[in-house]
N, C-alpha and C positions, 0 to 999 in steps of 0.2 A: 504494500500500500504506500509508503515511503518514497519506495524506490519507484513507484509507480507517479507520484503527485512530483517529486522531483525532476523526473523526465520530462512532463509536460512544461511545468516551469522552463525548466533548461532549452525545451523548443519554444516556447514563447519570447524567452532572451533572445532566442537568435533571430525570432521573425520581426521583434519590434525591434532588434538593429539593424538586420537587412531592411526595415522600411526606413527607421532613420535617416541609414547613408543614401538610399535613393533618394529622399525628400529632400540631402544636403546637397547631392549631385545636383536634382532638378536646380533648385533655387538659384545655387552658385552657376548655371547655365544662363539663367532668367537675367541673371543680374549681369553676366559678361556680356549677351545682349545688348544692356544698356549700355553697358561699359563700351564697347566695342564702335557704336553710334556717335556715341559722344566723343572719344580718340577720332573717328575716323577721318582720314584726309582729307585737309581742307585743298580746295581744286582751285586754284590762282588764274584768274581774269585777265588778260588784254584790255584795259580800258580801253585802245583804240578802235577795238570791237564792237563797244557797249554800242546800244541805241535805247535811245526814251522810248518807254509807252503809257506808261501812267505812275501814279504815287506809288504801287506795289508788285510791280512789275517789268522787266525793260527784257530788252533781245541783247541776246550774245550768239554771233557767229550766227549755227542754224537753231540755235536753244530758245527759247521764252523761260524765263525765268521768274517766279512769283515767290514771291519773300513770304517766309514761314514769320506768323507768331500777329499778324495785322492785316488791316483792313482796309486801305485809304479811297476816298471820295473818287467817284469816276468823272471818267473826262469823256467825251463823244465816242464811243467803238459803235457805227451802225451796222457794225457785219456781227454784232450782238445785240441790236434793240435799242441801242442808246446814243437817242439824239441830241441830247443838252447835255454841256456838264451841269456834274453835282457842285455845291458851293464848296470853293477850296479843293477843287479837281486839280484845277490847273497849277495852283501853288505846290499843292502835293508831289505833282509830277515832277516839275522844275525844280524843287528841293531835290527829291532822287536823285535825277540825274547831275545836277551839280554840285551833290555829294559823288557821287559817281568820278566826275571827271575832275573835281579835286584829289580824289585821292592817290596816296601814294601803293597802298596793294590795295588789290580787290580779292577777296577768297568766296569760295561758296561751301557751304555742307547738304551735298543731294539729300533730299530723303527720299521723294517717288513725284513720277509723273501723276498728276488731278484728270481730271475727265474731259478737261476742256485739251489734255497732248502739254501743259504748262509744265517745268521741272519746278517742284515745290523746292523750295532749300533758305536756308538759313544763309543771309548773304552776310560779310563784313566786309566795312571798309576799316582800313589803316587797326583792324583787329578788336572793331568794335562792332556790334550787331547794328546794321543800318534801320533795321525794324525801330529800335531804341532812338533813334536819330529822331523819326517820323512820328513817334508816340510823344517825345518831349517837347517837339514844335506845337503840337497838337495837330498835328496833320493825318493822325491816323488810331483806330480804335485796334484793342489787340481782339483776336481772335481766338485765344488761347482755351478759353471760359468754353466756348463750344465744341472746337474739334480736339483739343487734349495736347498734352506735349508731344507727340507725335517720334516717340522714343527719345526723346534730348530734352528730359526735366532738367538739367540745370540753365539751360538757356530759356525756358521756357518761365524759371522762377524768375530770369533777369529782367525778363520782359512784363512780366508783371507788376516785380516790385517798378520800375519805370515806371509804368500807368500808374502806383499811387502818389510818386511824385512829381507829378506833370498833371500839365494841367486837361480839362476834360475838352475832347474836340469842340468846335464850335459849330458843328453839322450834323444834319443827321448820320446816323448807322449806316453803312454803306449799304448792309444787306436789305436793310428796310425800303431806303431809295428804290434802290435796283426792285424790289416787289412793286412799287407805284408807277415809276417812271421806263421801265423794259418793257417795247414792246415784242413779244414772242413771234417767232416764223410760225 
């Protein structure tokens, strides 16, 4: 009876540490994930390259590029529905890009192509998030609150502590614009 109630113990040791070290495997997997996103190589820009397209957005080479972590006021695209700018579209935009062509590096951090074909990524200039740029003029809302840090929580915290010390846009929400003022194909 001893040697019997001993046995089972003795297999249950082994299956809650074989579950353990798998649970420590997973986790420390989960987390090099993060870890891995966040290291990953930032990708150095040709500013001669660049080209404007709005406050949160601009072409390089054959890329379209849309800046992770914001949201800034649209400017006229009617091959999307939008015939007016939004107020502070066009400051928005002109900010970008001449942050853009001052700077001295430009990096990006890919994370994935959106649905519209745009490379979503975390841009910097001279090794500062340009997103943060756009948030402290007021020229742009973050977006972080809806789509999530998008594996890069620590730039994702930078971005937001920014929003609480900056002051709040003077425009509507872009996304809310864009539902009144988009007319659909």
């Amino acid at each position: 009876m001893i040697y019997h109630r001993n046995y089972i113990l003795t297999i249950g040791f082994i299956i809650l540490f074989v579950l353990l070290l798998s649970f420590k495997n997973w986790d420390s997997k989960q987390g090099a994930e993060k870890e891995d996103k966040e290291k990953a190589t930032l990708i150095k820009l040709d500013k001669l390259a660049i080209r404007p397209d709005d406050g949160d957005t601009f072409f390089y080479k054959d890329l379209t590029i849309r800046i992770l972590g914001i949201d800034a006021p649209e400017i006229i695209h009617k091959e999307h529905g939008i015939f007016k700018d939004q107020p502070y579209g066009r400051k928005a935009a002109e900010m970008t890009i001449n942050i853009l062509r001052k700077a001295k590096i430009i990096e990006y951090l890919p994370f994935q192509d959106d649905k519209y074909g745009r490379l979503l990524a975390h841009v910097f200039v001279d090794g500062e998030l340009l997103s943060i740029h756009l948030i402290r003029a007021g020229l742009a809302y973050e977006n972080i609150s809806y789509y999530g840090d998008n594996g890069f929580p620590d730039l994702a915290e930078k971005i937001l502590k920014a929003v609480g010390e900056s002051p709040r846009p003077p425009f509507e929400v872009p996304y809310r614009w864009r539902r009144r003022h988009q007319i659909k194909k």
